[in-house]
Each structure stands twice: as C-alpha cells, then as structure tokens.
C-alpha positions as CSV (number, residue, x, y, z in Angstrom):
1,X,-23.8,-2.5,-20.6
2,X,-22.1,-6.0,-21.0
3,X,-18.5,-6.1,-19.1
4,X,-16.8,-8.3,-20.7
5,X,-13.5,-9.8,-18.3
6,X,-10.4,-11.3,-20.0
7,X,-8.2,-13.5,-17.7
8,X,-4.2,-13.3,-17.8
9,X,-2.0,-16.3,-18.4
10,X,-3.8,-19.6,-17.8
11,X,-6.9,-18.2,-19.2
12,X,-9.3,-19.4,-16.3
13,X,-12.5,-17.2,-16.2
14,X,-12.3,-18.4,-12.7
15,X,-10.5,-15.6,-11.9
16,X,-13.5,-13.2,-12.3
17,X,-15.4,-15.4,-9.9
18,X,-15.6,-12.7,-7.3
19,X,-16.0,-9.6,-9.5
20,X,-19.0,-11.1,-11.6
21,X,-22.0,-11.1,-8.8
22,X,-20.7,-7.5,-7.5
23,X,-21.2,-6.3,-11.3
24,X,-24.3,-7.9,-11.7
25,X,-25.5,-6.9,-8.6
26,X,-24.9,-2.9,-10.0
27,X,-26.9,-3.6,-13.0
28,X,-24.7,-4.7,-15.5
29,X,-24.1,-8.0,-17.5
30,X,-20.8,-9.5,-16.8
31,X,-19.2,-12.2,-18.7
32,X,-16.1,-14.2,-17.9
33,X,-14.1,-15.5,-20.6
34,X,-12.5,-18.4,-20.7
35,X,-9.4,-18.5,-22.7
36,X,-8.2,-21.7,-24.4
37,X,-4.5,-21.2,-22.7
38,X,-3.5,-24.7,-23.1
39,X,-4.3,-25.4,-26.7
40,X,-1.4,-25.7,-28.6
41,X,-2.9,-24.9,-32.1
42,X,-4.0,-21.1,-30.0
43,X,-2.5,-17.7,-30.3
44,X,-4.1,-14.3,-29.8
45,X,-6.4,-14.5,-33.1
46,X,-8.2,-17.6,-31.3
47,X,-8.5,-15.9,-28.2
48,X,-9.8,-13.1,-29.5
49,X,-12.0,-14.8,-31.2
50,X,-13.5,-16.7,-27.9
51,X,-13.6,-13.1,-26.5
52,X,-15.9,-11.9,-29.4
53,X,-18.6,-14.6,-29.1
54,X,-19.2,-13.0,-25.7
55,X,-20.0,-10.2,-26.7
56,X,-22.5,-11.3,-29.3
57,X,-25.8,-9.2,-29.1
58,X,-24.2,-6.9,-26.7
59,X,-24.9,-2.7,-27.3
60,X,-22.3,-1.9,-25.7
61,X,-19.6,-3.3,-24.1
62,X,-16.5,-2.5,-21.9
63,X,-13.6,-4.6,-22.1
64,X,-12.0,-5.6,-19.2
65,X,-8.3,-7.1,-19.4
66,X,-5.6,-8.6,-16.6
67,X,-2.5,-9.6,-17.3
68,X,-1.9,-11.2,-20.1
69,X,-5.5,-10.6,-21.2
70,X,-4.3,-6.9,-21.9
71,X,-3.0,-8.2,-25.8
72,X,-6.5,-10.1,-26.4
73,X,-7.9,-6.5,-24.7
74,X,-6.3,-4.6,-27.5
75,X,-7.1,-6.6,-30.2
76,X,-10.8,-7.4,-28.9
77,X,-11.4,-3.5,-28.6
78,X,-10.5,-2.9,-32.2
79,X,-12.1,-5.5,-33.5
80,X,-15.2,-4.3,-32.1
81,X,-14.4,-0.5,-33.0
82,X,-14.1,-1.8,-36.6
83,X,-17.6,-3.3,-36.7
84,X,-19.3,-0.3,-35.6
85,X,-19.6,-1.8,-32.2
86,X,-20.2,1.2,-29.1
87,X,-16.7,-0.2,-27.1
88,X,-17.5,2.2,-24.0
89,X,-13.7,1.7,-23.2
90,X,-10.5,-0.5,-22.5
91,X,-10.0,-1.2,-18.7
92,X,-6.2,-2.9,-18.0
93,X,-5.9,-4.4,-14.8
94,X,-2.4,-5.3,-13.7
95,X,-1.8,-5.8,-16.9
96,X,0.8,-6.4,-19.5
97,X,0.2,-3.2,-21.9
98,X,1.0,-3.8,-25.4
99,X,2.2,-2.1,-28.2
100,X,1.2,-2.2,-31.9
101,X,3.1,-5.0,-33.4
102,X,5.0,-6.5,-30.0
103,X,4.4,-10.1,-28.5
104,X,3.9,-10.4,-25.3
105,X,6.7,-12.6,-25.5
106,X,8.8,-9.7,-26.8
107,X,6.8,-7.5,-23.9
108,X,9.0,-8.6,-20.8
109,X,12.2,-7.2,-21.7
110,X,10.8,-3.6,-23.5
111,X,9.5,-2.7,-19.9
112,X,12.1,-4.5,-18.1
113,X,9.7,-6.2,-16.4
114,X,11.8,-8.4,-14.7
115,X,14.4,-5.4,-13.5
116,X,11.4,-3.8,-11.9
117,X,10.1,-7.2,-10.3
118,X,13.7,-7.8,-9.0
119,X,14.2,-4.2,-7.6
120,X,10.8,-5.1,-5.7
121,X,11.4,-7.5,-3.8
122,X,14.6,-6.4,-2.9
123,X,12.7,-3.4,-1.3
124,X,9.9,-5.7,-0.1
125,X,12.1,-8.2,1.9
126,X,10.5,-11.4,-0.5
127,X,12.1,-14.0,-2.5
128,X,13.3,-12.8,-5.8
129,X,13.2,-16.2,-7.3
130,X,10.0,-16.4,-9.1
131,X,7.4,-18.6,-6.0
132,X,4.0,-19.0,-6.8
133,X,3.0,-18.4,-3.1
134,X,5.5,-15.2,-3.2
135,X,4.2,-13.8,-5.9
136,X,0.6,-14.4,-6.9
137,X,-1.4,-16.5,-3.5
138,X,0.5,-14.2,-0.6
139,X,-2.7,-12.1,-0.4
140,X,-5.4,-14.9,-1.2
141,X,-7.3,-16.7,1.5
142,X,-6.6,-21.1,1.7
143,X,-10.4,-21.5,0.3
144,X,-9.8,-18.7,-2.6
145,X,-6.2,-20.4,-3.2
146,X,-7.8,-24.2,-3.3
147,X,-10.6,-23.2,-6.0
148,X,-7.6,-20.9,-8.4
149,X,-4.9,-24.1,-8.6
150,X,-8.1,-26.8,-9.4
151,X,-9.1,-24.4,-12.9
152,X,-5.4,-23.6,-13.3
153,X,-3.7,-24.2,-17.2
154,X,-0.2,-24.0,-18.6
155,X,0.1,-21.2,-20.9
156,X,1.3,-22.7,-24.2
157,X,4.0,-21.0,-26.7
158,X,1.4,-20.1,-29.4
159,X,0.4,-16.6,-27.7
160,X,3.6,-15.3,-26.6
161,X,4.9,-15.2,-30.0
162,X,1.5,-13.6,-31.4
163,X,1.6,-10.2,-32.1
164,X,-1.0,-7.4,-31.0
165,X,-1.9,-6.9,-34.3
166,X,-3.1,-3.4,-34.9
167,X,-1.1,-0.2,-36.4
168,X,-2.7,1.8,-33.9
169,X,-4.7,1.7,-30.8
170,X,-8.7,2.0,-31.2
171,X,-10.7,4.9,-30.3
172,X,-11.9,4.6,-26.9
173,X,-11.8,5.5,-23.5
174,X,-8.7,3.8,-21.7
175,X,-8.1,3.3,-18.7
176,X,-5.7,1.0,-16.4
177,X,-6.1,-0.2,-12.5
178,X,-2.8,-1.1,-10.5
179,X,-2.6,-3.7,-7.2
180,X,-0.9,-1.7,-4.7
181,X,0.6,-4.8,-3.3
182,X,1.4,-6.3,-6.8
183,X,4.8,-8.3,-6.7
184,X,4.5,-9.8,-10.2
185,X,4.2,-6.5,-11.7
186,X,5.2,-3.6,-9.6
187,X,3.1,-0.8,-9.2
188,X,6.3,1.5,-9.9
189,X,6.2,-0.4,-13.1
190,X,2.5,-0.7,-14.0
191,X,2.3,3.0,-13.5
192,X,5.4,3.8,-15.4
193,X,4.2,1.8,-18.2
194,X,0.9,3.1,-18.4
195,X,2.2,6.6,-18.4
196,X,4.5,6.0,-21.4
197,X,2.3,3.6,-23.5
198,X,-1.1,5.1,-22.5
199,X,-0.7,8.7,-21.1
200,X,-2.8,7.9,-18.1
201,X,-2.3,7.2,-14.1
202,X,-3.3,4.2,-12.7
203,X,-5.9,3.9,-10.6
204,X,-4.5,2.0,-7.5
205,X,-7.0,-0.5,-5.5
206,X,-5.7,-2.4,-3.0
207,X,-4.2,-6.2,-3.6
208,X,-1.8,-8.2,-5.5
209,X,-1.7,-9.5,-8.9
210,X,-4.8,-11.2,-8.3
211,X,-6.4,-8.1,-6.9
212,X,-9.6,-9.3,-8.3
213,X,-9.8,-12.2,-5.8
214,X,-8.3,-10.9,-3.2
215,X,-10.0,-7.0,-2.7
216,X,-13.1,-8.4,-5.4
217,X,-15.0,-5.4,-4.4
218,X,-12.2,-3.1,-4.7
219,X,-11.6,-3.7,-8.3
220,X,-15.3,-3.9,-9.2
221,X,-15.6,0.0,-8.0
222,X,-12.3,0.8,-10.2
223,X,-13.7,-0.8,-13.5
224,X,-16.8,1.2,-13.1
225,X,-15.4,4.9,-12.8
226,X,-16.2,6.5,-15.6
C-alpha cells in the first residue's frame, strides 16, 4: 500500500517528516507531497496534479489529507476512483472538509469556523487573536518548531478560490482523525463537521493542529485503522 500524505496551507511535505519512518517502518510506502503553495499561477487542479505523480505505479493507495490538503484529498481520491485506481480510502486529519462545488475560501464561513475557533479559546483561557505560537507551535518542541518555520510558504490566492470540483464524493472508505488539543480547528467543530458532511466520528489522537509532529506516532496508528 502506498500512503500518500497531503500537507495543509503552506504545502511543506515537511510536515509529514515524523509520520513517514513510523509508516515505513509498518510496511508500507509513504510519500510526502510537496504542494506548490506559493506559486501564483497554482490552484487545486495543479496541486492535484503534483499529488497524482506520487502515486504513479502505486496498486493501491490511501490518501491522506490535513488541513487544507482535505480539497486536494477530495479531488485526488476521485481522480484516482475514475481511473480504475484501488483508492483503499480518504483519511482527513484536522482537516478542512469540503463540499462538492465550495472553495475553501468559501469553506470558513459555511462551518463558522471562525465562531467555533473564537468560542475556543474563550473556554481555553488563549488569545483569540489569531498567534502563530497560540495556535499552531503551542504543542511543538523548539527543535520541531525551528525545522517547520525554515520549509514554511505563503499560501497564495489561486487555491482558495478553486473549487472541489466533483458533483459527488468518490466511492471509498472515509474516514477523519481530530487533535484533541486542536485550537485552529476545534474538535467540537472538526467532529461536528465531519458528522454533517461525512456521517462519521472522528477518531481523536492526542495534539494540536499539527498533531502529526507533535504525537507523530499517535497519528500514524489512526491513519492505519482500518
């Protein structure tokens, strides 16, 4: 089985650093995709493009998406499904869920994303104006933090306004895995959304938004239930 992992906004296959050895180490050929975040001429079609090339040759594949990477997830998956490709399912991971047709742009204020993310940290006792160190490092050791910010890239325009461009989800197994500790996107919110736009329940690991650098391990075991 290939695993294929999609980053969020930013598009650094750094962020799968962790998670790669632990999958390998199982059996299983992981890939980390690298997502050209910060070209201006690049929407979702691009990046799903990059994210096909890695699965070249590949039997089977399960797609792995966080964040942001849960549009290019969508549209990956189907793709593949249309080819005749074995997808062996659709993992989100504190992910932004789309529906057919919406922008991740458009995404934000159909969850009320930001509502939930306000009501958060309201509870939690953190800033509510958006802090990098608030709301994606606080769990992330110096050395993890250092090597994140040296890959790190501005997310340009040209995705947000691209849509997930399928009339209807492809046929495989979904699933989606929720940082208990996330403060970008609640777990209150990433299980409320993934009731209503998937019919499923989160599995919840431990960690924030970057759960996969954080509890590496953690999330490694979650992609892998079947």
């Amino acid at each position: 089985m290939r695993i294929v992992l999609l980053p969020g906004a930013g598009g650094a296959a750094a962020y799968w650093d962790k998670v790669v050895p632990i999958l390998e180490a199982e059996g299983h050929e992981a890939v980390a995709v690298e997502l050209p975040a910060d070209d201006e001429a690049a929407g979702l079609p691009e990046y799903v493009e990059v994210a096909h090339a890695a699965c070249a040759g590949a039997e089977e594949v399960l797609v792995v998406a966080q964040s942001m990477g849960g549009f290019t997830g969508v549209l990956l998956a189907d793709r593949l499904v249309r080819e005749g490709r074995t997808v062996l399912g659709l993992v989100f991971l504190n992910a932004m869920v789309p529906l057919p047709g919406e922008t991740p742009g458009e995404w934000w204020d159909a969850v009320d994303s930001e509502g939930a993310r306000l009501a958060a940290a309201e509870a939690g006792g953190y800033p509510t104006d958006f802090e990098l160190d608030a709301y994606f490092l606080h769990d992330l050791d110096e050395d993890t933090r250092a090597l994140l910010m040296q890959g790190g890239k501005d997310e340009v325009e040209a995705a947000f306004v691209s849509p997930c461009d399928v009339e209807a989800y492809p046929d495989v197994p979904v699933r989606a895995v929720a940082g208990a500790e996330d403060r970008f996107f609640p777990l209150a919110l990433q299980q409320r959304v993934a009731r209503e736009r998937l019919g499923v329940e989160p599995t919840v690991v431990p960690g924030g938004h970057l759960a996969a650098l954080s509890y590496p391990a953690d999330v490694a075991r979650a992609l892998l239930l079947t």
